[in-house]
C-alpha positions in Angstrom: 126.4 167.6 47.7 124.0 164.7 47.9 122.0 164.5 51.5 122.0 161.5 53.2 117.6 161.5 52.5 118.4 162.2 48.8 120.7 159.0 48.4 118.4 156.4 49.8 115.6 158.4 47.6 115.4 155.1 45.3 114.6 152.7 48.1 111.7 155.0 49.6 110.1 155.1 46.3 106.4 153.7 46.3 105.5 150.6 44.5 102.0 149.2 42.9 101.7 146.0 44.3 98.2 144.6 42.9 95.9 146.4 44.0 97.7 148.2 46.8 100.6 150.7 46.6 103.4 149.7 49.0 105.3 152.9 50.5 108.8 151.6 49.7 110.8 148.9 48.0 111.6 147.4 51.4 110.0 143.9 51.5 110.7 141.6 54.8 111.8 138.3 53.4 110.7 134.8 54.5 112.2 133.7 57.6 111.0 130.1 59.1 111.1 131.1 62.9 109.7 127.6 64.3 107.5 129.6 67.3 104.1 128.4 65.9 103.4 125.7 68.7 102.2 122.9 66.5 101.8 124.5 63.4 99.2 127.3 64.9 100.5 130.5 64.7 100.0 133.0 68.3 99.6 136.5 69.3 103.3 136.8 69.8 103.8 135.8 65.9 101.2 138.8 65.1 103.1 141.4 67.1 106.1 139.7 65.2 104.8 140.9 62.0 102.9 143.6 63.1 106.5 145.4 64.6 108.0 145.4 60.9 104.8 147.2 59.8 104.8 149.6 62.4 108.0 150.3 61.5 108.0 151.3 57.9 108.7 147.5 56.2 106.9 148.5 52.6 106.1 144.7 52.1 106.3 141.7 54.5 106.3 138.2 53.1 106.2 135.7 55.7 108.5 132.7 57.1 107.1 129.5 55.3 103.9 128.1 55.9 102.7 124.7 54.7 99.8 123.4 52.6 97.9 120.4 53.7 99.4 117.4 52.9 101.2 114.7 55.0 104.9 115.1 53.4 104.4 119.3 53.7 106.5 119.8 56.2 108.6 117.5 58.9 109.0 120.3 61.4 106.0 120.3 64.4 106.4 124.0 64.9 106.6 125.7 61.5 103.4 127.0 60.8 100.7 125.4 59.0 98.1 126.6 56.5 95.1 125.0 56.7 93.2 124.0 59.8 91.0 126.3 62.0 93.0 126.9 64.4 96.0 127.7 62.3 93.9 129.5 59.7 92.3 131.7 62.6 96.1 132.4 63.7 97.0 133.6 60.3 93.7 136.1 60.6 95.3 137.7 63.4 98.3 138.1 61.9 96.8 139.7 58.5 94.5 142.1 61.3 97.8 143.1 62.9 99.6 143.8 60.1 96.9 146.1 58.4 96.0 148.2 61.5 99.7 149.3 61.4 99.4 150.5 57.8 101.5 147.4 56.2 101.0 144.7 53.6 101.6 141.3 53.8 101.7 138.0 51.9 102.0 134.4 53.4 104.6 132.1 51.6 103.0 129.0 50.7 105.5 125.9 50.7 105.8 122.1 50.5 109.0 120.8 51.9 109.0 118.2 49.7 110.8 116.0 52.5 111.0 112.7 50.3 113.8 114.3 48.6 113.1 112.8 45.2 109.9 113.8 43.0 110.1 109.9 41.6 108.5 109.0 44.7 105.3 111.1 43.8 102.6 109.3 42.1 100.5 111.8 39.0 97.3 111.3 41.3 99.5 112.5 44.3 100.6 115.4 42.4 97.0 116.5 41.8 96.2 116.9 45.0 99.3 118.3 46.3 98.6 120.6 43.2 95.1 121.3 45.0 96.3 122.1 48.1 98.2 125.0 47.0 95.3 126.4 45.3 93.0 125.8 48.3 96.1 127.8 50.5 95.4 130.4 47.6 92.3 130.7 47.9 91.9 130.9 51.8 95.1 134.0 51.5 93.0 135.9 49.6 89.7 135.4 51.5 91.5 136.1 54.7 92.9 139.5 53.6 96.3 139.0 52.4 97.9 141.2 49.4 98.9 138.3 47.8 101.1 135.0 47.6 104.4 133.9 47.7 104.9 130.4 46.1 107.8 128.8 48.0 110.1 127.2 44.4 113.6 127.5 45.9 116.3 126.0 48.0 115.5 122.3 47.0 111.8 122.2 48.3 109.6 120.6 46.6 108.3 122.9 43.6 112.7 123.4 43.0 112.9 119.6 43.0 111.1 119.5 40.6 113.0 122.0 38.5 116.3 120.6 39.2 117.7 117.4 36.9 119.4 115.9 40.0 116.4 115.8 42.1 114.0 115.1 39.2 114.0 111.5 37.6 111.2 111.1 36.2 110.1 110.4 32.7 106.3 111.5 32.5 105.2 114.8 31.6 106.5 116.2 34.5 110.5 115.2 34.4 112.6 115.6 30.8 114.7 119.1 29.7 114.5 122.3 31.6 111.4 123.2 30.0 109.5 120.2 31.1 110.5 119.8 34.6 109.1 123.5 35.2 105.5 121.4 34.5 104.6 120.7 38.1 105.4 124.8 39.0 103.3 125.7 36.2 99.7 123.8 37.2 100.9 124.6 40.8 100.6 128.7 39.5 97.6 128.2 37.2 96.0 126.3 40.1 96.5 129.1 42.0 95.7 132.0 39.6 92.1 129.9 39.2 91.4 130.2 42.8 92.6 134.0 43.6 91.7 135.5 40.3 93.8 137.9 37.6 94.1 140.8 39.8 96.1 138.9 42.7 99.4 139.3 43.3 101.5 136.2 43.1 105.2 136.2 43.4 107.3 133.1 43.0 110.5 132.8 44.7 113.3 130.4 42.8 117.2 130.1 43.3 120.1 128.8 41.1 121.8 127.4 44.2 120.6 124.6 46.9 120.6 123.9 50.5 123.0 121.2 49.6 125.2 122.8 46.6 125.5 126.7 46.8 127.5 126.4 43.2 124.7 124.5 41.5 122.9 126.6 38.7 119.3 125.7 37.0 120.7 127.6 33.9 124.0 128.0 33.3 123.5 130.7 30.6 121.2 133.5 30.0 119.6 131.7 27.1 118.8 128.2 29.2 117.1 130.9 32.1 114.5 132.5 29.3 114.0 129.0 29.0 112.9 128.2 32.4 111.3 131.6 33.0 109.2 131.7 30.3 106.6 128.9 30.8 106.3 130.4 34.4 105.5 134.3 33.0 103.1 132.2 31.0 101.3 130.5 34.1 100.6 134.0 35.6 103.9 134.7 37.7 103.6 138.7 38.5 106.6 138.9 40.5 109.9 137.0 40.8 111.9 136.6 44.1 115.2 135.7 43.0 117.1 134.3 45.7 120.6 134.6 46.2 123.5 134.3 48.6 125.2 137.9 48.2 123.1 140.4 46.0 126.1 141.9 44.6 127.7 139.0 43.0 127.0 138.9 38.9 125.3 136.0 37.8 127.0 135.2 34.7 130.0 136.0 33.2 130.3 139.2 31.0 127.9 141.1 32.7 127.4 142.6 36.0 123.4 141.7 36.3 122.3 139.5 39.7 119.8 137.0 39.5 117.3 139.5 39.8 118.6 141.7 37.2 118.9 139.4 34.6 115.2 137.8 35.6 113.9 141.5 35.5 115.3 141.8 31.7 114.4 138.2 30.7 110.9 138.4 31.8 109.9 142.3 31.7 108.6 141.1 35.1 109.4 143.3 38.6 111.5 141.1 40.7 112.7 141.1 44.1 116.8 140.9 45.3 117.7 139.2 48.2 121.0 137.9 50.0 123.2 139.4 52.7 121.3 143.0 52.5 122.4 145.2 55.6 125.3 142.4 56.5 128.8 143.3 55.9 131.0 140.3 54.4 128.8 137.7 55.9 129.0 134.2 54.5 124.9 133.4 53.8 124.8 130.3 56.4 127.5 131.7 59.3 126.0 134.4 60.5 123.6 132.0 62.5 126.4 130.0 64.3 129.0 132.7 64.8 129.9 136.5 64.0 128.5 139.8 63.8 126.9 141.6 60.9 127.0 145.3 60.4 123.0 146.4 59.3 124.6 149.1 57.3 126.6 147.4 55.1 126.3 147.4 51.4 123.8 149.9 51.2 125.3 152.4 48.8 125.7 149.4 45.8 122.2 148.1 46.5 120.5 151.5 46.2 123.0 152.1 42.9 121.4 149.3 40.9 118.0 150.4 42.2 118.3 153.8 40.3 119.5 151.9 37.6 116.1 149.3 37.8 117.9 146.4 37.8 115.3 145.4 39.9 112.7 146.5 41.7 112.0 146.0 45.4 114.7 144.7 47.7 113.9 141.7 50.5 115.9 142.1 54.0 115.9 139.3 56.3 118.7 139.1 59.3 118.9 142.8 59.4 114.9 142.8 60.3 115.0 139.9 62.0 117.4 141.7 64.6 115.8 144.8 64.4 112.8 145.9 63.4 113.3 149.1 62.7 115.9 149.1 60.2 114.0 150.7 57.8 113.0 153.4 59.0 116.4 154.2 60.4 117.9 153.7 57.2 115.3 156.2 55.8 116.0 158.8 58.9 120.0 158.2 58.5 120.0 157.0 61.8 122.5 154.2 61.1 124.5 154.4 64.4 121.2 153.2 66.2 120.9 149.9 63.8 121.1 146.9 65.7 124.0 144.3 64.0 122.8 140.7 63.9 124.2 138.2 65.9 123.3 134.3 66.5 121.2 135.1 69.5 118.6 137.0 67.7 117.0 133.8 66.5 116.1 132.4 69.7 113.2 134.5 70.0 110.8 136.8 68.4 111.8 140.3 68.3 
């Protein structure tokens, strides 16, 4: 008989990541958390971080952080990246993280809070365009492992993507394959500035903050589409977001997001959605209910073995607790902490 050690085997198994080797498939997913007091992240953010390295999190990628530009972001306390002071915060963070053995890569966003990419002028786009390479540049002269480029939930780099969000008739608005233009000089922007050896994952989603049914691609086909100019701009990694991991993609086969990225692409990619929550609906679980961390471990760890993808991103479970990986490693599953509401009202 299987031991309990021997069946999460496939999740404890170590992972190049650039440079680096990363002791597990376990990445921390992006969380915005709102406790950087004007956009300057603190000590308590580092001891944030630096708890989920301590406790055996292979990978962290943090909550969203914003470039410099006025329209970035339209909330005071998510943190910012750019400015000394915010800049030095994120150095402590990166020092914290390391010193407790982990890895760790900002997520670089633009909230795109005009709503409509119409609204942009081509000059505009340039230097919104810079400003993600300049964020690039100053992740990878701080010490980070790498980037995460924010392209989902109907920010700006996925309204761009997305027809219904996406107007416009220059180079940068059109078919599937054309409205991927402003990801792909945002990527190649930021490849320039960090080099070919830097890790750079970009996270994208079918669904949006205001249509969880909505698909880029409604066939396989259509997502090669959209996938490849991005493989071609220098993604390494793919974070395909999702509401519940488990649920197939499209009909006829049982692949998830990340599965059928992973086989599209030939690129690792990153699952994420309800891991370590039992029959959670995505959204609820901040206003009301419990979650039980231990939940839907067994299927996860199944298509692991399989390599349907290739690391896994946990966010309420770590958010609540942060040591749910090493007690999923250790089997000490009675002692996981089940996410409720109140763990978002302050920083574990």
């Amino acid at each position: 008989m299987m031991s309990y050690t021997e069946s999460v085997q496939a999740l404890f198994k170590p992972f190049i990541f650039g440079k680096k080797t990363i002791p597990n498939r376990i990445v921390m997913a992006p969380m915005t958390r709102q406790f950087s007091l004007d956009g300057v992240p603190g000590s308590d953010v580092a001891a944030y971080y630096r708890r989920r390295a301590e406790n055996g999190v292979g990978l962290i990628v943090t909550e969203g952080t914003v470039i410099n530009h006025p329209d970035s972001s339209n909330q005071v306390n998510v943190p910012h990246f750019y400015g000394e002071a915010a800049i030095n915060g994120w150095a402590n963070v990166v020092t914290a993280v390391h010193e407790a053995g982990g890895s760790i890569i900002p997520q670089i966003w633009h909230m795109g809070a005009r709503g409509n990419v119409g609204d942009y002028s081509q000059a505009e786009i340039a230097e919104i365009v810079e400003a993600f390479a300049q964020a690039a540049s100053d992740a990878k002269r701080l010490g980070f492992d790498g980037i995460e480029l924010h392209g989902a939930h109907g920010y700006l780099i996925d309204q761009f993507f997305w027809e219904k969000t996406n107007p416009r008739t220059d180079r940068y608005g059109g078919d599937m394959v054309a409205r991927t233009s402003f990801a792909v000089e945002v990527i190649e922007a930021c490849r320039r500035a960090v080099g070919p050896e830097f890790p750079i994952v970009l996270r994208y989603s079918q669904w949006k903050g205001t249509d969880y049914t909505a698909k880029l691609a409604e066939t396989p086909a259509l997502l090669e589409q959209f996938l490849a100019p991005l493989v071609h701009a220098g993604v390494d990694i793919f974070h395909c977001s999702t509401r519940r991991f488990w649920q197939p993609e499209f009909e006829g086969s049982d692949l998830n997001l990340a599965g059928w990225t992973k086989k599209l692409t030939g690129k690792p990619t990153i699952t994420v959605g309800s891991v370590g929550l039992e029959g959670a609906d995505f959204m609820s679980l901040f206003t009301e209910g419990k979650g039980a961390s231990n939940a839907n471990i067994d299927g996860l760890i199944e298509r692991l073995e399989r390599e349907e993808f290739d690391l896994v991103a946990v966010g309420r479970a770590l958010l609540v607790d942060p040591a749910w990986a090493d007690k999923i490693r250790d089997g000490r599953t009675e002692a996981l902490i089940p996410f409720t509401s109140e763990a978002v009202k302050t920083l574990h």
